[in-house]
C-alpha positions as CSV (number, residue, x, y, z in Angstrom):
1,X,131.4,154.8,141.8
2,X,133.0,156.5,144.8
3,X,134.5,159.3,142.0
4,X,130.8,160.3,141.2
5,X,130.4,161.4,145.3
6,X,133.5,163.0,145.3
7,X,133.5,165.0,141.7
8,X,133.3,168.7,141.6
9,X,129.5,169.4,140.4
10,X,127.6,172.3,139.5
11,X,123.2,172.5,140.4
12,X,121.0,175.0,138.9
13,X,117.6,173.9,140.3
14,X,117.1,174.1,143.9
15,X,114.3,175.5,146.4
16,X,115.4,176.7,149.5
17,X,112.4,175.7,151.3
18,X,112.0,172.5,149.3
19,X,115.9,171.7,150.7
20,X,115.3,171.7,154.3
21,X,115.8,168.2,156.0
22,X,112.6,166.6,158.1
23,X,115.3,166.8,160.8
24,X,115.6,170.2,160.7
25,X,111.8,170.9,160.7
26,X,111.5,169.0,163.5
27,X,114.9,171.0,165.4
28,X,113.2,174.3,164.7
29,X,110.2,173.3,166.1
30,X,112.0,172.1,169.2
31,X,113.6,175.5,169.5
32,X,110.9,177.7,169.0
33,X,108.7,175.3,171.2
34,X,106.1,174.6,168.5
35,X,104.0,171.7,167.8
36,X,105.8,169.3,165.4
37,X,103.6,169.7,162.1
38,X,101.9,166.4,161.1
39,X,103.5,166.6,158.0
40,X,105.8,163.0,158.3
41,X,105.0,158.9,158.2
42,X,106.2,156.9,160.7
43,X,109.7,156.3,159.1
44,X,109.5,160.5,159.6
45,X,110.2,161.5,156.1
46,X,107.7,163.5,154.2
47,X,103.9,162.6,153.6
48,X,102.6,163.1,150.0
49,X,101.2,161.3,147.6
50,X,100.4,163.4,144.6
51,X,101.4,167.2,143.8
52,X,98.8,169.4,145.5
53,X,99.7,167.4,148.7
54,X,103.4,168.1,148.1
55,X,102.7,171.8,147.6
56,X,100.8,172.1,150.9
57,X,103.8,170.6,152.8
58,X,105.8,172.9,151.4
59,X,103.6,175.4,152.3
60,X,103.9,174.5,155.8
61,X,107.5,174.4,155.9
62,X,108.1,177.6,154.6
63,X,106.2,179.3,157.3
64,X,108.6,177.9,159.5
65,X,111.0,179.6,158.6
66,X,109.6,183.3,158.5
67,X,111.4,184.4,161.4
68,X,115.1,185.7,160.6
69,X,117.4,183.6,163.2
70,X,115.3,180.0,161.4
71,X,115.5,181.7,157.8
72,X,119.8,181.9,158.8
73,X,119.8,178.6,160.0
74,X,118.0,176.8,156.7
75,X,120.0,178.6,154.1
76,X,123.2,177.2,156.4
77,X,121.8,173.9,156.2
78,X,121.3,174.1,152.5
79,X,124.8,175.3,152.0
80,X,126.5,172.8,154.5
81,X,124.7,170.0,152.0
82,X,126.2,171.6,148.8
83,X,129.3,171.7,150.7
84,X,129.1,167.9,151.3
85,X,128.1,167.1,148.2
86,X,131.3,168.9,146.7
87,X,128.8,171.4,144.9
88,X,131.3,173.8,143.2
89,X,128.4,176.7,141.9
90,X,124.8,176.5,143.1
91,X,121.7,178.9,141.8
92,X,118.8,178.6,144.5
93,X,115.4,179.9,143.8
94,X,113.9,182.2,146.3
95,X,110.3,182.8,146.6
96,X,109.7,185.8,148.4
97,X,105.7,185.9,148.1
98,X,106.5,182.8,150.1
99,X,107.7,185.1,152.5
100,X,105.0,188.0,153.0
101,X,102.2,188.6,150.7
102,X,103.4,192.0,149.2
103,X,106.9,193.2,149.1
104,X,108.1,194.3,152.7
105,X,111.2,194.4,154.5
106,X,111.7,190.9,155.3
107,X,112.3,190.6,151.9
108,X,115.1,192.7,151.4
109,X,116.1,191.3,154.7
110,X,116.2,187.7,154.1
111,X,118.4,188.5,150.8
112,X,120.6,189.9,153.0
113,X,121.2,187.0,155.2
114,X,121.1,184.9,152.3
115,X,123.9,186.6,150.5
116,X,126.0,186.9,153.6
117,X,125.7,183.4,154.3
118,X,126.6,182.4,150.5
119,X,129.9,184.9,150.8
120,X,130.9,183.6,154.0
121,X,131.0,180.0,152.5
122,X,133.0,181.0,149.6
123,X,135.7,182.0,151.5
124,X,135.6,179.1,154.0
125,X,135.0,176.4,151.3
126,X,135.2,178.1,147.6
127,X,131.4,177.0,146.7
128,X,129.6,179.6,144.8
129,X,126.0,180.2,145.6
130,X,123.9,182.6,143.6
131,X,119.9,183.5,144.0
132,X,117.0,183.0,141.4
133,X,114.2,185.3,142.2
134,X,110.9,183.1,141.6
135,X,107.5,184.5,141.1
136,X,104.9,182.0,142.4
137,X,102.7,180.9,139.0
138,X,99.4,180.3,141.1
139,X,99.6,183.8,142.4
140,X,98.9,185.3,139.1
141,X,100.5,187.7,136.7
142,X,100.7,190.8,138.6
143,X,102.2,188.6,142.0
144,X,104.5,187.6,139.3
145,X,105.8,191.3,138.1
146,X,106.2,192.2,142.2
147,X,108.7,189.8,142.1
148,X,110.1,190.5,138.7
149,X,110.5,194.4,139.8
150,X,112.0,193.6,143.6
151,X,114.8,190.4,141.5
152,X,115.9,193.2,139.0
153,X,116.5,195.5,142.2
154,X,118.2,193.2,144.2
155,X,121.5,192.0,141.9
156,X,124.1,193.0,144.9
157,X,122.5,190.5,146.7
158,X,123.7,187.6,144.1
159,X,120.4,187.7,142.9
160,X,121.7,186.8,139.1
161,X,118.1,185.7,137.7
162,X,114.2,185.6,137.5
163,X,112.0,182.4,137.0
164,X,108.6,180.9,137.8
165,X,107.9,178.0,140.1
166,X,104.4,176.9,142.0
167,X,101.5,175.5,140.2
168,X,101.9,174.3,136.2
169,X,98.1,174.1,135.3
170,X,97.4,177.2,136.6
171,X,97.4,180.3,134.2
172,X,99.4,180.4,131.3
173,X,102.9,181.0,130.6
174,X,102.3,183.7,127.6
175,X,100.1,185.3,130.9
176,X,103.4,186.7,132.2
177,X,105.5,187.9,129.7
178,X,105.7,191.4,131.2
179,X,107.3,190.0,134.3
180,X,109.6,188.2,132.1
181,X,110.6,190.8,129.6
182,X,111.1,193.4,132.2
183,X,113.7,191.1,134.3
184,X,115.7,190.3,131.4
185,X,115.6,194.1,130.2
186,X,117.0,194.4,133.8
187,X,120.0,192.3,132.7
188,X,118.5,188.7,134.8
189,X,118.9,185.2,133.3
190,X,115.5,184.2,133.6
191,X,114.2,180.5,133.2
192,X,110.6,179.1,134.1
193,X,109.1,175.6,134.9
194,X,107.6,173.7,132.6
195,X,107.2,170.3,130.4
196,X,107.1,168.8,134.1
197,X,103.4,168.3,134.9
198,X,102.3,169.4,131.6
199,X,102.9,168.5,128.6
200,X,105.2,169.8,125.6
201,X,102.8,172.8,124.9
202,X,104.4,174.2,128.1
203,X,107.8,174.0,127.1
204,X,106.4,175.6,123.7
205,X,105.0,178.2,125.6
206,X,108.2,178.4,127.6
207,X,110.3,179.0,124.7
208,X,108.3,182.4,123.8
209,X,109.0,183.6,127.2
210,X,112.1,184.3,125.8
211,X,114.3,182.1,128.8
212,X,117.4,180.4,128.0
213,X,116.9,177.8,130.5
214,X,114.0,175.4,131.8
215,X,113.2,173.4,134.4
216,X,112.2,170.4,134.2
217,X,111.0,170.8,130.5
218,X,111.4,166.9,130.1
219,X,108.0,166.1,128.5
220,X,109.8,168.1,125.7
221,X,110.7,164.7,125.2
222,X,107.1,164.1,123.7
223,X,107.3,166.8,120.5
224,X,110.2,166.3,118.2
225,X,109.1,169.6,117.0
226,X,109.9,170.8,120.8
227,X,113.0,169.5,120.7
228,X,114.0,171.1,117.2
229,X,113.0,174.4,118.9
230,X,114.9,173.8,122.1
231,X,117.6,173.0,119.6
232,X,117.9,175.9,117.5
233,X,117.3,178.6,120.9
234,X,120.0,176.5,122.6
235,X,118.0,176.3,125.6
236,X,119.2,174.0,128.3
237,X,116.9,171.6,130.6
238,X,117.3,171.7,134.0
239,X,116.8,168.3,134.9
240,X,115.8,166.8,138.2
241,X,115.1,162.7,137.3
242,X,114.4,161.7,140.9
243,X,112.2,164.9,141.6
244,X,110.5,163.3,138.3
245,X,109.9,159.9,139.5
246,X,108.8,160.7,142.6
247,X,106.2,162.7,141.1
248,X,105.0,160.0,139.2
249,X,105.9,161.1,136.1
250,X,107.8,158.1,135.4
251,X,108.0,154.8,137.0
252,X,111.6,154.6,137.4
253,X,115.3,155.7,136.1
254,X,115.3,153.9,132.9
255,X,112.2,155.1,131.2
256,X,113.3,158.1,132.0
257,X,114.0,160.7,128.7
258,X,117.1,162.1,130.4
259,X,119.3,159.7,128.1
260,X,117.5,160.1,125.4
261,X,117.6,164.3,125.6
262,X,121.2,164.4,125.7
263,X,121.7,161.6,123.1
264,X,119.3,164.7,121.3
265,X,122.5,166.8,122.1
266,X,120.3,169.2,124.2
267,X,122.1,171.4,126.6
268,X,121.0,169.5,130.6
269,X,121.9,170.1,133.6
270,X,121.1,167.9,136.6
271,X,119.9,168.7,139.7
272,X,117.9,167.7,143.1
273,X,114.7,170.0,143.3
274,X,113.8,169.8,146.8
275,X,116.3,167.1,148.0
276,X,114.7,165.8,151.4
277,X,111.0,165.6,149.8
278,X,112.5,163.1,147.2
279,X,115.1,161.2,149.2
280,X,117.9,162.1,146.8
281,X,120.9,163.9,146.8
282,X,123.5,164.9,143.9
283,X,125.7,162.0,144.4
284,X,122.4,159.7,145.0
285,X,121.3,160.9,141.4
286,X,124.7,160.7,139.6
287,X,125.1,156.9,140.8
288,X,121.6,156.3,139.6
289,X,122.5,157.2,136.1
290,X,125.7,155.5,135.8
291,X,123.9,152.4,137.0
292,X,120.7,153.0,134.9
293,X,122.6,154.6,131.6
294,X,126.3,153.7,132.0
295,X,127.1,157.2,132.0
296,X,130.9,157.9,133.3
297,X,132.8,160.7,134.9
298,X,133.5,161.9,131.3
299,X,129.9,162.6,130.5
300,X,129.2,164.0,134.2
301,X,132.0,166.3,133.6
302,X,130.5,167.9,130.4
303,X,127.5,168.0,131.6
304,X,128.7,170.2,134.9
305,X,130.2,172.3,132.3
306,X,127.6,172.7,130.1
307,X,125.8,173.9,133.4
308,X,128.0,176.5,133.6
309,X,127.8,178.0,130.4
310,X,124.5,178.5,130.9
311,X,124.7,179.7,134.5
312,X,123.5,183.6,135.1
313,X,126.8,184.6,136.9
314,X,129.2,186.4,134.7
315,X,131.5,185.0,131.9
316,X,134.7,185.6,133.9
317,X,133.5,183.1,136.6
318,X,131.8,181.0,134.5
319,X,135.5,180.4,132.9
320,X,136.8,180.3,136.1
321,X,135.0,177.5,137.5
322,X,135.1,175.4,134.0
323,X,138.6,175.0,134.5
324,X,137.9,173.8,137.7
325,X,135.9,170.9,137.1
């Protein structure tokens, strides 16, 4: 359906790093005069087969982008997709231990090109771009209240949230409720992974953080009693189904819960992940679902909505940009 590609859409889960094109690895490489990292197959798209391998890539390509004229040039590439794929509001998480090891001033520095960049496309295209401050879940608890401390400090940089990305088997989520509790004291939306690798104890375990949204959080599916609680919190999913197949969580779009959840009437959103290390886009994933599910512009519609309820920007906005979907 050629309407799906060119429908107004709203995406609350995307890495910055985790959106950068092979193409554009391979351009900054060029331009710095680096060696090209033997990171790609022969087709020269990414090469990984199971999630350790996938968070070593990204590893890699972050650390290509440390120096301020590449970090510029990835969050304009990011944007200049959203823009294409008619991406009305976008939240991106940033993970600045990513970035340095303790706080510093490339971190206050890369917000600020970050934020620049995101005003200057809202006045050239009217796309709304917003930042989620991530604490890295491998990196422990105290990493994790670093981050919490610099997001709540960094709101005029459209930093409007706090979450947790990196590694789900490592720790626990209850292990870093004092990062969680002091960004949302701050005035952040905050919203964690989980129910993706692991099971529906995560998303349990979720839910006590206190978050109002998930990501991931599909093996929620698995509980019914996971789903009552995700119920009566209204806490929406953030649901990436081709990030989820190509992790191998299932083998392909139709055994895939996302139908059943919002036949559940759970609050989702959909969205890519890390794009390029999936082979998906937004449109790629709506026309998946229509042809898997039969789902129309109708149901697309309120789901983009839905999104934006839920989105951290302010209400004003939020009723804004509803009216333009």
């Amino acid at each position: 359906m050629s309407s799906l590609k060119s429908c107004k859409k709203v995406e609350l889960h995307l890495h910055l790093e985790g959106a950068a094109s092979p193409q554009l690895v391979r351009d900054i490489c060029k331009s710095n005069f680096t060696q090209i990292p033997e990171i790609f197959d022969k087709a020269g798209n990414y090469k990984w087969q199971n999630f350790d391998q996938f968070l070593s890539i990204y590893e890699i390509v972050t650390n290509l982008f440390l120096e301020e004229k590449n970090f510029e040039a990835l969050i304009r590439h990011v944007l200049d997709k959203q823009v294409k794929e008619n991406v009305l509001y976008s939240e991106i998480f940033l993970g600045p231990h990513l970035w340095s090891d303790t706080p510093s001033n490339r971190w206050e520095r890369f917000l600020e090109i970050a934020s620049k960049a995101a005003g200057e496309y809202k006045n050239k295209y009217g796309i709304h771009t917003y930042f989620i401050i991530v604490c890295i879940r491998h990196l422990g608890p105290e990493k994790a209240l670093e981050a919490s401390i610099f997001a709540s400090k960094a709101k005029s940089y459209n930093v409007v949230g706090f979450g947790m990305a990196g590694d789900e088997k490592k720790f626990n989520n209850l292990d870093f409720m004092e990062s969680f509790n002091f960004a949302r004291n701050s005035g952040l939306g905050i919203t964690t992974h989980a129910g993706e690798i692991c099971g529906a104890k995560s998303v349990d375990e979720a839910i006590q953080l206190g978050v109002t949204r998930i990501g991931h959080g599909v093996r929620a599916s698995e509980s019914e009693e996971t789903i009552t609680k995700l119920t009566k919190k209204n806490i929406l999913l953030e649901i990436c189904p081709g990030s989820n197949i190509a992790m191998g969580l299932y083998s392909s779009l139709e055994d895939h819960p996302i139908n059943f959840l919002l036949n559940k009437n759970l609050p989702i959103s959909i969205s890519t992940d890390d794009p390029p290390f999936f082979s998906t886009t937004l449109s790629k994933e709506y026309e998946g679902l229509h042809n898997a599910f039969g789902w129309g512009i109708e149901i697309f519609s309120e789901i983009n909505k839905r999104s934006l309820e839920f989105a951290f920007c302010d209400a004003k906005l939020k009723e804004k940009l509803i009216q333009q979907l």
